[in-house]
C-alpha positions in Angstrom: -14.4 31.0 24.0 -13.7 32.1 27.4 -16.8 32.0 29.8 -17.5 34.5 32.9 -20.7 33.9 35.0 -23.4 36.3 35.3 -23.3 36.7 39.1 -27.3 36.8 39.4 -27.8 33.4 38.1 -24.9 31.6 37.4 -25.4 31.6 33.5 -22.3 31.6 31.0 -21.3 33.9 28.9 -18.7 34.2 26.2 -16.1 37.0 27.3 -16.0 38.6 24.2 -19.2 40.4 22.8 -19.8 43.1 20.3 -21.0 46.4 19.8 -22.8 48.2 17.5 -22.1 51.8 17.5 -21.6 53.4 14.0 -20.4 49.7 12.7 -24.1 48.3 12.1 -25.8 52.0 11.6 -25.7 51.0 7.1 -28.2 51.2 4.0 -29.4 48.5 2.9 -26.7 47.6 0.0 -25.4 44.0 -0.5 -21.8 46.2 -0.4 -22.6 47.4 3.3 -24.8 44.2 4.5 -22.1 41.7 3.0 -19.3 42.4 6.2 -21.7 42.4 8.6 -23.5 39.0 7.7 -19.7 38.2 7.4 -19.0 39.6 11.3 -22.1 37.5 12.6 -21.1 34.4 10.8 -17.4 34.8 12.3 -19.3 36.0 15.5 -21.5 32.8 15.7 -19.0 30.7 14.4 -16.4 31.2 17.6 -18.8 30.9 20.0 -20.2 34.6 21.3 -23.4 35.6 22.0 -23.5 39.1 23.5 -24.5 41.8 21.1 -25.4 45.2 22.3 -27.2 48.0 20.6 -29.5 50.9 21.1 -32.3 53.0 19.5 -29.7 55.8 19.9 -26.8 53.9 17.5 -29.4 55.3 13.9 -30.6 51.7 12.0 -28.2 49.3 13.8 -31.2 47.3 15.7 -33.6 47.4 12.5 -30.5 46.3 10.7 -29.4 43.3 13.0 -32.7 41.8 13.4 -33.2 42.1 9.4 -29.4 39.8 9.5 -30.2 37.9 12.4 -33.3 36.8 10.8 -32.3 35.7 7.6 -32.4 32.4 6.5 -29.1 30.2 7.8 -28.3 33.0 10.4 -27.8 32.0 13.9 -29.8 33.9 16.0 -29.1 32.3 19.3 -27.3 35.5 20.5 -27.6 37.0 23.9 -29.4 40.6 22.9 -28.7 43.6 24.9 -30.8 47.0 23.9 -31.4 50.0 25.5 -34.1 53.0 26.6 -33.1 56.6 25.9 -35.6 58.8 26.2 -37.4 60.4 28.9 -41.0 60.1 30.6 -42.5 56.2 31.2 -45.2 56.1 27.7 -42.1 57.2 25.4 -39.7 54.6 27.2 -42.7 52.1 26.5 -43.1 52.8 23.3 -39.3 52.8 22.4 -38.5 49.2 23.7 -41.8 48.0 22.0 -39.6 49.7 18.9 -36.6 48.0 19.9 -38.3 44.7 20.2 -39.9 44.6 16.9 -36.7 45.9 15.2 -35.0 43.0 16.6 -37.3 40.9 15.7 -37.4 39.3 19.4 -40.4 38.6 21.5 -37.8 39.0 24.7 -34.9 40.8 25.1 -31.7 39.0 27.2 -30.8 42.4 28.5 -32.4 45.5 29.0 -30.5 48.5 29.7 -31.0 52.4 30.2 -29.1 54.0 28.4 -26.2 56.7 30.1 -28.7 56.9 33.3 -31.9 58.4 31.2 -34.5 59.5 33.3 -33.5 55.9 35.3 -35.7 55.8 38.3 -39.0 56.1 36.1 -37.5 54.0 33.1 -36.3 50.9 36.2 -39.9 50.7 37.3 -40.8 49.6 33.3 -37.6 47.2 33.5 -38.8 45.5 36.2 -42.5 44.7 34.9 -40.9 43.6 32.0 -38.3 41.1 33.3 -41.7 40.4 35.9 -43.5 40.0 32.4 -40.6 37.3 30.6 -39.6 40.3 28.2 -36.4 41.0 30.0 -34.4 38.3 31.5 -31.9 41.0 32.9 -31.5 45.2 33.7 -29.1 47.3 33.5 -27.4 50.8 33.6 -25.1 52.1 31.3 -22.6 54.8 30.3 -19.3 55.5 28.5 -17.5 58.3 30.3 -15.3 58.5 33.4 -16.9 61.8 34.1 -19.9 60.5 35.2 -18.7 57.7 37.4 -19.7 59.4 40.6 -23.9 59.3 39.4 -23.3 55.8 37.8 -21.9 54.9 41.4 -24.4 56.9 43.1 -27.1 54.7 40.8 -25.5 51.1 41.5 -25.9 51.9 45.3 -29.5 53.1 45.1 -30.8 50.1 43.8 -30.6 46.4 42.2 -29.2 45.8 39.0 -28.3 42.6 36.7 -25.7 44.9 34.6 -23.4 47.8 34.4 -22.2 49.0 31.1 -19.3 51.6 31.4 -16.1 52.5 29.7 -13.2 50.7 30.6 -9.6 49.6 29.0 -6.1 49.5 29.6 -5.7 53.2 28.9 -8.4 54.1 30.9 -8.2 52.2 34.5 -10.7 54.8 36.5 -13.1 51.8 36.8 -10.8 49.6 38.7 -10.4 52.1 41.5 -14.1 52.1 42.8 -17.0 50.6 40.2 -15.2 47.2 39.5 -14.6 46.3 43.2 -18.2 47.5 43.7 -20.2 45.5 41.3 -18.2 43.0 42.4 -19.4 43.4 45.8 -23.2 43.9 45.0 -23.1 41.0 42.2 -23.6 42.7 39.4 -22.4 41.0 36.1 -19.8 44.0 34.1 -19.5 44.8 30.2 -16.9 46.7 28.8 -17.7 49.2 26.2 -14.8 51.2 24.2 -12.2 48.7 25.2 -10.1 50.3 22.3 -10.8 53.8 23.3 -12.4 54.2 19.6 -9.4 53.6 18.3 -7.2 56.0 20.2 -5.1 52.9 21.7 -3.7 51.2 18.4 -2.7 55.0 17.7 -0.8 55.0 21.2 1.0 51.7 20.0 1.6 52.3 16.5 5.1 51.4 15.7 6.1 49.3 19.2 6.0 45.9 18.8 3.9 43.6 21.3 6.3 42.3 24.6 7.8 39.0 23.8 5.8 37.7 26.7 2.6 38.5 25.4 3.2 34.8 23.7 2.4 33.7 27.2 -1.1 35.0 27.0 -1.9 33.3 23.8 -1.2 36.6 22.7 -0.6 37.7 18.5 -2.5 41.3 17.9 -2.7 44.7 20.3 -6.2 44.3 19.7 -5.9 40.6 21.4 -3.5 42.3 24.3 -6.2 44.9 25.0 -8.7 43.3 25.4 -7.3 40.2 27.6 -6.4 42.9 30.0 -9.9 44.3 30.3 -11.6 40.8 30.1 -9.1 39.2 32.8 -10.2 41.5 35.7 -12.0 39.6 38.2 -15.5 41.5 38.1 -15.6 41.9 34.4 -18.2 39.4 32.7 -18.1 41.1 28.7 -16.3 43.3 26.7 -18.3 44.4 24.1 -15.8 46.0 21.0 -17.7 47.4 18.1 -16.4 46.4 14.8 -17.9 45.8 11.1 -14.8 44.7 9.5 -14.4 40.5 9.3 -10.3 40.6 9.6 -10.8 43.0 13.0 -13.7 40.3 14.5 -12.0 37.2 13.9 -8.4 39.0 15.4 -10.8 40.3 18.8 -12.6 36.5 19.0 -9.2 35.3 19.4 -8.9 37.4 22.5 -11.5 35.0 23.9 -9.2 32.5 24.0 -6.1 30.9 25.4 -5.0 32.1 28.5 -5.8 34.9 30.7 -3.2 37.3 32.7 -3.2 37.1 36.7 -3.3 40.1 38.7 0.8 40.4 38.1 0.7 40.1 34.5 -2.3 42.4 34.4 0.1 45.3 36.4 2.6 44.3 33.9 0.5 44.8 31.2 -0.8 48.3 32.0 3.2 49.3 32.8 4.3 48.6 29.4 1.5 50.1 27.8 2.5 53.2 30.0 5.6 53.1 29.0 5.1 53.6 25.0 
């Protein structure tokens, strides 16, 4: 698995993470938990460690930490959670939730989630990483429309992590956020790399280029998300999936090579092009 460095501290980190949205959000069936213990076990298996979740994403955190716990599960994952509510005693109260949901006595990352309430919620984030509960903070959101606050919010103050939306059909970040966090060293994940599934619609019916062998390249899922994890500031894309045949095919993205800036325009211009 590809590593990027976490600009704060140097640490690896796989390239390839995953989400949770919807995909983790189940009963508590053998038929829905079998997948997902499946998608951890591929998960583990390759390498990653970067799962993200939130109170806002229904059971998925109750649900991961009952997996991650289980007997033979590898729970040396990187976990990423989030605050989403307003006012400091409720933001308490919800990552002390989140914590015991994930069964974790620390979290790797803590986020707030889509800019909630942020300036009371960061104070909290920093007595806990001051604390050991947090190792990293973090802002998030999934929308280009609200680039201009999440830009106004990176220059305001210090952060480990930015969560925002970005993949080869939706390039906004690259004008001013990526070349930003970059500058401020702030480590980058990539949420909805896939668009929710709006790009393999795009592509449906078009074969890959013939030089997408030269990335190591067999899936659109693998072509996607090189592109987003081959841009110089981005540390993690994080693609949600439940469905074993989709994780191993986006683990693979994770390895082989990578595009350079010339590929990567290349890239984008075919996609354009379907």
């Amino acid at each position: 698995m590809i590593d990027k460095r976490i600009p704060r501290s140097g640490e690896a980190l796989p390239a390839i993470g995953m989400g949770s949205y919807a995909t983790f959000d189940v009963g508590t069936s053998a038929a829905e938990r079998a997948p997902l213990r499946e998608v951890l076990g591929l998960f583990s298996q390759a390498g990653a460690k970067l799962i993200d979740t939130s109170p806002m994403y229904g059971r998925s955190e109750t649900v991961l930490g009952e997996l991650l716990s289980e007997p033979g599960a590898d729970a040396r994952v990187f976990m990423a959670t989030k605050v989403w509510t307003d006012g400091r005693q409720a933001g308490i109260e919800q990552i002390g939730r989140s914590m015991a949901l994930l069964k974790v006595a620390a979290l790797d990352l803590l986020q707030i989630h889509n800019l909630r309430d942020w300036q009371v919620h960061r104070e909290t984030l920093l007595e806990l990483k001051d604390q050991g509960k947090a190792r990293y903070i973090g802002i998030t959101h999934y929308a280009v429309s609200a680039y201009r606050d999440l830009e106004r919010v990176i220059r305001a103050a210090e952060w480990d992590f930015v969560q925002l939306n970005h993949s080869i059909g939706t390039r906004a970040a690259e004008d001013r956020l990526l070349p930003l966090c970059a500058d401020r060293g702030i480590a980058v994940l990539a949420n909805r790399p896939f668009e929710d599934g709006a790009l393999f619609a795009r592509v449906r019916g078009h074969a890959l280029p013939a030089w997408a062998s030269d990335l190591d390249c067999s899936s659109w899922a693998q072509y996607f998300l090189k592109y987003v994890i081959s841009h110089p500031a981005m540390t993690c894309a994080i693609p949600a999936s439940g469905n074993p045949a989709h994780m191993a095919d986006n683990l693979a993205a994770g390895r082989g090579r990578l595009p350079d800036a010339a590929l990567r325009a290349r890239m984008a211009r075919y996609f354009d092009s379907l």
